[in-house]
C-alpha positions as CSV (number, residue, x, y, z in Angstrom):
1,X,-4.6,-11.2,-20.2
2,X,-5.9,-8.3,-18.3
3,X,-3.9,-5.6,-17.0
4,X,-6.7,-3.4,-15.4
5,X,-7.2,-3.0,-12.0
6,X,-10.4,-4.0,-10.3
7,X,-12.7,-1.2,-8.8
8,X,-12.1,-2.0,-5.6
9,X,-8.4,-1.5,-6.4
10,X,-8.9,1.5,-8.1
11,X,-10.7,3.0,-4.7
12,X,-7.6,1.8,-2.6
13,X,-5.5,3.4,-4.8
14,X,-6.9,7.1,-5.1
15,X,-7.4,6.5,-1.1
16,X,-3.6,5.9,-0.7
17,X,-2.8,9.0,-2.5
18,X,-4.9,11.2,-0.9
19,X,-3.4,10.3,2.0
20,X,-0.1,10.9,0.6
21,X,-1.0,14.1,-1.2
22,X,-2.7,15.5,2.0
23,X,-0.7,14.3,5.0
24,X,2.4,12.9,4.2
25,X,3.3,15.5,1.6
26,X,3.2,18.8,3.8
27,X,5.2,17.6,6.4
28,X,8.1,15.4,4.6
29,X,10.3,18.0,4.2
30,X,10.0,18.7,7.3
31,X,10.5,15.7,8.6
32,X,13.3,15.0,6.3
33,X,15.1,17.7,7.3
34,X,14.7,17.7,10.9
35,X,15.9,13.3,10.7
36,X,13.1,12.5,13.2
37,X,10.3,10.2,13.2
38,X,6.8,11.0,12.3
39,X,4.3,9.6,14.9
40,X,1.5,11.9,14.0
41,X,1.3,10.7,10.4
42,X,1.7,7.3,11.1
43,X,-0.9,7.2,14.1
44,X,-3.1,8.3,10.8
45,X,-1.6,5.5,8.6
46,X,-2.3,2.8,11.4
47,X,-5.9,4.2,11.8
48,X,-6.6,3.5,8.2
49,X,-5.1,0.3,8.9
50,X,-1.8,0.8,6.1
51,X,0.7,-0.5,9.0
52,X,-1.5,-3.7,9.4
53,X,-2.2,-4.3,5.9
54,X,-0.4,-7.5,5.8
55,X,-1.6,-9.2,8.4
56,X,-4.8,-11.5,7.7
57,X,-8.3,-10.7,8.7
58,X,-8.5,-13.3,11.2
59,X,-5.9,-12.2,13.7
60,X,-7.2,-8.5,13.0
61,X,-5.4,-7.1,9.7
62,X,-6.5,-6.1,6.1
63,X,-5.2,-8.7,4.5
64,X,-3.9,-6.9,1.4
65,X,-2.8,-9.4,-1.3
66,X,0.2,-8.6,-3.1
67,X,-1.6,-6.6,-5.9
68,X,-2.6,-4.4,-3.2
69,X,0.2,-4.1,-1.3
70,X,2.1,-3.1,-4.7
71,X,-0.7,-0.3,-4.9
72,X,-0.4,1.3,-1.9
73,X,3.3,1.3,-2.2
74,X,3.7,3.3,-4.9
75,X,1.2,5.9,-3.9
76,X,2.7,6.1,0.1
77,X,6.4,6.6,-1.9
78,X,4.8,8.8,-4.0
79,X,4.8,11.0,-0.8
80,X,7.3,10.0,1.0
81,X,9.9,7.5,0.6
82,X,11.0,7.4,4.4
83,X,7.8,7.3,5.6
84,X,6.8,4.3,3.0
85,X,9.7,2.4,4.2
86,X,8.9,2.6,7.7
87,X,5.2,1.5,7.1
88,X,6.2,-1.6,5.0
89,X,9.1,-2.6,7.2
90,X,6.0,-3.4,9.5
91,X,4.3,-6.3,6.6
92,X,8.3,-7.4,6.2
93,X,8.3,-8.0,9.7
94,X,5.2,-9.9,9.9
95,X,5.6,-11.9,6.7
96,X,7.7,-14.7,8.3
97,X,4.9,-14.6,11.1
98,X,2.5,-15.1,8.7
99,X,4.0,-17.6,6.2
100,X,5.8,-19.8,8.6
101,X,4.8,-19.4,12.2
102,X,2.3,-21.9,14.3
103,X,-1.5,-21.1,14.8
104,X,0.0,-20.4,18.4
105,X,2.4,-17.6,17.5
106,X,0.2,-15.8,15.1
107,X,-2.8,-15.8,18.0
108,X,-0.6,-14.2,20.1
109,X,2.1,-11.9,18.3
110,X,0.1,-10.8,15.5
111,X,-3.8,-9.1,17.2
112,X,-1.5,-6.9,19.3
113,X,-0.2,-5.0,16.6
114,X,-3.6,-4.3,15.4
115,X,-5.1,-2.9,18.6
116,X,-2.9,0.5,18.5
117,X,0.0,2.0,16.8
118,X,3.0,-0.7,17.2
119,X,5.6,-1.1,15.4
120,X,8.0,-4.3,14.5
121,X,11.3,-5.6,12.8
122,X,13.2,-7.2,10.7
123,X,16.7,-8.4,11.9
124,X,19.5,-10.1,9.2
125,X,21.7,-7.7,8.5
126,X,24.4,-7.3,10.5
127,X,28.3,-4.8,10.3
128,X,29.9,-8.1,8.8
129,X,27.0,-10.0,7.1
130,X,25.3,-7.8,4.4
131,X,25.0,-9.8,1.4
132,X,26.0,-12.4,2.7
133,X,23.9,-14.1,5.2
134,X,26.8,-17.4,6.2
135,X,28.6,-14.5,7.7
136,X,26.1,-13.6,10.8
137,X,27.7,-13.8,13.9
138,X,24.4,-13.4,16.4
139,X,24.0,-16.3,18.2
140,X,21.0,-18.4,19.7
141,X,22.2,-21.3,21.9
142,X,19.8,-23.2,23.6
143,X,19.2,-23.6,27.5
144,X,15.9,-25.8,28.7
145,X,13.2,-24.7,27.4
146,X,14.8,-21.3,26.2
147,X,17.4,-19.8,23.8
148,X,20.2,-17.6,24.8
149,X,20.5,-14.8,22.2
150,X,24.0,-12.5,22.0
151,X,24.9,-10.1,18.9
152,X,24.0,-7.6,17.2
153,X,22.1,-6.3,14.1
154,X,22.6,-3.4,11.9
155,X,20.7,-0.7,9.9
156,X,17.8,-2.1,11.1
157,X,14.3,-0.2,10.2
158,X,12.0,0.6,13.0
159,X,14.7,-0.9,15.2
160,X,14.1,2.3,17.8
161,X,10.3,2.5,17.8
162,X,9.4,-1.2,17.7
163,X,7.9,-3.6,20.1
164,X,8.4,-6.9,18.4
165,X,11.4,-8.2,16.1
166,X,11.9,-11.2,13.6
167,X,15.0,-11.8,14.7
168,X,18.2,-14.2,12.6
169,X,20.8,-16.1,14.6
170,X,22.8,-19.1,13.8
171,X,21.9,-21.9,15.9
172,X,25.0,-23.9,14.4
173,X,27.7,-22.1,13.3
174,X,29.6,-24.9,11.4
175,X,26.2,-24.9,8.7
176,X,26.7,-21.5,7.5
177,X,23.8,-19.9,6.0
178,X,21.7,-23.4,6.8
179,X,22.5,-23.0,10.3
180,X,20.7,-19.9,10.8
181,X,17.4,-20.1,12.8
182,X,14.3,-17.0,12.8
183,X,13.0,-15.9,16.3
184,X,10.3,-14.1,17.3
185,X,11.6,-11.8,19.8
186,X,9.1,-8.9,22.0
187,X,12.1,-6.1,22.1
188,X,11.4,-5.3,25.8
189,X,13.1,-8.6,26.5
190,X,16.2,-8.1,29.3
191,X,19.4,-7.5,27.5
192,X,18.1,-5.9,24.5
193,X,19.7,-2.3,23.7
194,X,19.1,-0.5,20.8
195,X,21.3,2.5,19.0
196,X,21.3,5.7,18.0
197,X,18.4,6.5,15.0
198,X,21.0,6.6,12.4
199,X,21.9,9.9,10.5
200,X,20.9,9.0,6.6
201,X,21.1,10.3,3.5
202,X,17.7,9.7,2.4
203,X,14.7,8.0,4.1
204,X,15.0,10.2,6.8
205,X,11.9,10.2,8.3
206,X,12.1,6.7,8.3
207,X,13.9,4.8,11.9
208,X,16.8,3.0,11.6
209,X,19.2,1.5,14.2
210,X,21.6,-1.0,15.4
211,X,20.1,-3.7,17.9
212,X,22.2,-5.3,20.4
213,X,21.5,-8.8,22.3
214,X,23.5,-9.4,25.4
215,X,22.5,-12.8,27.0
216,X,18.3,-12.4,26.4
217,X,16.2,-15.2,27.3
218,X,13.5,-16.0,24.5
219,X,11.5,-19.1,24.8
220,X,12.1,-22.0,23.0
221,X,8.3,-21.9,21.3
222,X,9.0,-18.6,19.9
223,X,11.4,-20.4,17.1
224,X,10.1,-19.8,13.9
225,X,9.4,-23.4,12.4
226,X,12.1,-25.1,13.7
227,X,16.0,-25.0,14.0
228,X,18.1,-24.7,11.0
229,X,15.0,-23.1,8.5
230,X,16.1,-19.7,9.0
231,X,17.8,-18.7,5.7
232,X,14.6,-20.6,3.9
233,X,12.6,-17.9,5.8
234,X,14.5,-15.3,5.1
235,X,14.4,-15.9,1.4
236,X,11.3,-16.2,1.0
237,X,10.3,-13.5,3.3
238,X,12.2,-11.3,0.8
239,X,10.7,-12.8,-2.2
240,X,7.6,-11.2,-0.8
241,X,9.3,-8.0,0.3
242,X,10.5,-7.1,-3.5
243,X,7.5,-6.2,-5.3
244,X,6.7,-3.7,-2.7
245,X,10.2,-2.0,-2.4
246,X,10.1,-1.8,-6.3
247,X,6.4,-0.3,-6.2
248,X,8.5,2.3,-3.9
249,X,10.6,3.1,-6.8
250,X,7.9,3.3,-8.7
251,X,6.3,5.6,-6.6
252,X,9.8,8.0,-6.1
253,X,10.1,8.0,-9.9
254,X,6.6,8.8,-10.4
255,X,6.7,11.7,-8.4
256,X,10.2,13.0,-9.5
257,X,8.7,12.8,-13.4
258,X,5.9,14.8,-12.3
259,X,8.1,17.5,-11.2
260,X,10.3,17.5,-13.8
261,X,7.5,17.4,-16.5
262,X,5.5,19.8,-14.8
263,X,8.6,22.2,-14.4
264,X,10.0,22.2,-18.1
265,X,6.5,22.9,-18.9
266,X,7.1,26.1,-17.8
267,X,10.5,27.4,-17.5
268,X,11.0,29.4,-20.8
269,X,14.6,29.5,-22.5
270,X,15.0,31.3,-25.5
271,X,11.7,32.2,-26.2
272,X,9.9,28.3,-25.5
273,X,9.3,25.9,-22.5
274,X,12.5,23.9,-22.3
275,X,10.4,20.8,-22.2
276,X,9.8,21.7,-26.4
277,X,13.4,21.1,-26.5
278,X,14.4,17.3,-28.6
279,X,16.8,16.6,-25.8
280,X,14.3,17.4,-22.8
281,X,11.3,15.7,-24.6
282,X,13.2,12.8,-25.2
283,X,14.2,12.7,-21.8
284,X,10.7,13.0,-20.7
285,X,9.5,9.6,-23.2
286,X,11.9,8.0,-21.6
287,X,10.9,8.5,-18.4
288,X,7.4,7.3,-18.0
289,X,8.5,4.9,-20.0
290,X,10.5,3.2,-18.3
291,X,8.5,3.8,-14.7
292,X,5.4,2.1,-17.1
293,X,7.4,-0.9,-17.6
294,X,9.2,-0.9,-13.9
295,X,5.4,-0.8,-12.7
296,X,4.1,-3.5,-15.0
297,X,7.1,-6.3,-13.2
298,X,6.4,-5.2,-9.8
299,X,2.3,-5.7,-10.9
300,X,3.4,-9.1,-12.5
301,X,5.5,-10.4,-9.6
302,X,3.0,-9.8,-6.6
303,X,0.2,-11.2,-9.1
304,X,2.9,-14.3,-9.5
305,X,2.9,-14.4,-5.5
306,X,-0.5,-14.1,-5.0
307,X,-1.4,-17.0,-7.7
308,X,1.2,-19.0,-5.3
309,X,3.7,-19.2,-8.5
310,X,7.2,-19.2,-7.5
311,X,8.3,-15.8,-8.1
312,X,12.3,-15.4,-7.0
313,X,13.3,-14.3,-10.0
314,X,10.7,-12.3,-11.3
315,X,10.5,-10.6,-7.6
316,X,14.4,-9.8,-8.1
317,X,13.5,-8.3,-11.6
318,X,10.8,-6.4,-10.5
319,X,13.0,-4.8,-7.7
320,X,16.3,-3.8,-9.8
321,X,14.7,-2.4,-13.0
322,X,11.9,-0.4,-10.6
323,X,14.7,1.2,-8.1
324,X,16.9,1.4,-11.2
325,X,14.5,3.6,-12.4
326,X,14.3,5.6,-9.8
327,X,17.7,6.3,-9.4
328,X,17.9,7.5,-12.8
329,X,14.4,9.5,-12.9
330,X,15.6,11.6,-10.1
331,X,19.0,12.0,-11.6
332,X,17.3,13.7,-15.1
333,X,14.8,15.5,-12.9
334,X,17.8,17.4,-10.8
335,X,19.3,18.2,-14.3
336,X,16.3,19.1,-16.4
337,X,15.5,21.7,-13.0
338,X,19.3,22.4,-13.3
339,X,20.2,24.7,-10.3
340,X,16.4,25.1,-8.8
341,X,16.5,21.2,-9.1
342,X,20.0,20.9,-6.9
343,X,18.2,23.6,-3.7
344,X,16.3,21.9,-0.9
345,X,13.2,24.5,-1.7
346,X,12.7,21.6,-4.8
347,X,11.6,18.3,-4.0
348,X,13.6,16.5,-6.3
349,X,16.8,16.9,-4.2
350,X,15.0,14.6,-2.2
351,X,13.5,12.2,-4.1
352,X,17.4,11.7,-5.9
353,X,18.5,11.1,-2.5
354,X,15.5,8.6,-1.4
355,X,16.2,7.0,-4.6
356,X,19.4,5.7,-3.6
357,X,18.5,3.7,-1.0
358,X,16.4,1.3,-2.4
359,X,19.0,0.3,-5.0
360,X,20.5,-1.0,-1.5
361,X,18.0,-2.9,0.7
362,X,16.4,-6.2,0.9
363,X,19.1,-7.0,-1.1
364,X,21.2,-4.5,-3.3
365,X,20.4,-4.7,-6.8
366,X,23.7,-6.7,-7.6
367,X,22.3,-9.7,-5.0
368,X,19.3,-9.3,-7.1
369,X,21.3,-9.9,-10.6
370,X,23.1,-13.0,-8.5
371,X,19.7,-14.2,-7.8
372,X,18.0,-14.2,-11.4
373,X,21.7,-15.8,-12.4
374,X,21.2,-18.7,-10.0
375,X,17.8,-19.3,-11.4
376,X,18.2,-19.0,-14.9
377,X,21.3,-21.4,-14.3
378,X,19.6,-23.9,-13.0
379,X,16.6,-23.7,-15.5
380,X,19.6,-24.5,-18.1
381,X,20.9,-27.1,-16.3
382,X,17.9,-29.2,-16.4
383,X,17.7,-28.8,-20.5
């Protein structure tokens, strides 16, 4: 068992985080603050090829395995959570591409995104289908040689800047969940609208919107495998989507520790760095320890998915304890900075904030504990 990195992994690693520590950093309060989108650092990102990471080599990506992908997470979180999301929203939009589309779609929806800054994705969630995916209400009926598309998705990343979409619609309604079908969908299609960019908590820099299809006309060879195999891709899409949003909270944790180490290093209290303190050190040992183990499932999950081992549950594991984590890093980092650690002038009232949201999607952490149930259920049922 080995749990070093290879060299070459090593080198994409400190690349990421200069990249994070020199121009995502200096600008993401900024950004943050002002809730707008930041084109000039992704332009960067896509020019050291970050945005098309996931796509394989042979339709113009980088073709990061999972390992990778994990690797750079971390490190773009590191520096900014909303800007990480919006850069892997892209590889979760053009997973399903990738895993489950014809030789024919990928030659002609993926090189595009590889030729200049573009953006795509992901549609399932919807105001009355969260969680729960037999509740979408987005339609695709088909007409000839073409489906007829009405509805409407919610909370959507990159839903405002995007120029292709992975779209979920039921082609039967009275199948539930196993009548949903995945479509690939170019978003200047008549009949598409999109919302306002939503006004966040956290993940600020990072688009979000609502999508809204009124009668659009997408052909019928843009189905994604065939009808009825949408909630298949859609699971598995997010089986490959979980390591990275847990290397995210990784990479929030990470940071907020840093913060909160480096601080107590040097605020004195009666007479001593308050980090000397039992009650601050011991908050401080358990803080990289946990973000060490939160790191070592997300590593072992994407090295599960990239050994093509089945990996639902240990993806799902990998995701709660690492956002976990980061939700209660950033909490002890606001209160070992006490009031400094509460202002906006201090990163951590940030980080606490970006933490939060990755508790919540690609499937809150309590669809993640429903998920390791189901399959730890059924491995007892075969006994």
């Amino acid at each position: 068992m080995d749990f070093s990195l290879k060299e070459e992994q090593l080198e994409l690693k400190e690349l990421t985080h200069q990249f994070a520590e020199n121009e995502i950093r200096p600008v993401s309060a900024e950004y943050d603050e002002k809730n707008e989108f930041p084109y000039d650092v992704m332009q960067k990102a896509f020019e050291i090829g970050f945005l098309t990471s996931g796509i394989p080599t042979e339709y113009g990506g980088i073709s990061f395995s999972n390992l990778d992908n994990a690797i750079v997470c971390e490190e773009l979180a590191w520096g900014c959570a909303g800007m990480y999301t919006s850069i892997m929203a892209n590889t979760l939009a053009t997973t399903p591409i990738i895993l489950f589309g014809n030789e024919e779609q990928k030659k002609k929806f993926l090189p595009p995104l590889t030729k200049e800054m573009t953006f795509a994705c992901f549609g399932l969630t919807e105001r009355e289908a969260g969680s729960d995916n037999s509740a979408i209400k987005t339609t695709a009926k088909k007409d000839g040689d073409h489906y007829i598309i009405n509805g409407s998705k919610t909370f959507i990343t990159n839903a405002g800047i995007s120029k292709l979409s992975v779209i979920f619609a039921s082609t039967d309604k009275t199948r539930g969940a196993r009548g949903l079908s995945a479509f690939i969908i170019p978003m200047d299609l008549p009949g598409i609208t999109v919302g306002k960019h939503e006004n966040k908590m956290g993940h600020r820099a990072s688009n979000t919107a609502e999508i809204f299809f009124d009668d659009v006309k997408v052909p019928a060879e843009n189905i994604l495998r065939r009808e009825g195999f949408g909630f298949i891709i859609a699971m598995k899409t997010l089986d490959y989507a979980r390591p990275a949003v847990g290397a995210g909270g990784v990479g929030v944790a990470r940071a907020a520790y840093e913060e909160a180490l480096k601080y107590s290093q040097n605020r004195i209290q009666f007479g001593k760095p308050i980090a000397l303190f039992q009650h601050n050190s011991f908050k401080l040992a358990d803080m990289t320890t946990e973000i060490d183990a939160a790191r070592l499932l997300v590593y072992r999950s994407a090295w599960m998915l990239d050994n093509n081992i089945k990996a639902s549950k240990e993806s799902a594991m990998a995701k709660i304890v690492a956002t976990d984590t980061a939700m209660k890093v950033t909490t002890e980092a606001v209160q070992l900075l006490g009031g400094y650690g509460y202002m906006k002038e201090y990163p951590v009232e940030k980080m606490m904030r970006d933490a939060k949201l990755l508790q919540i999607y690609e499937g809150t952490n309590e669809i993640q504990r429903h998920v390791i149930s189901l399959e730890i259920l059924g491995t007892l049922k075969k006994q």
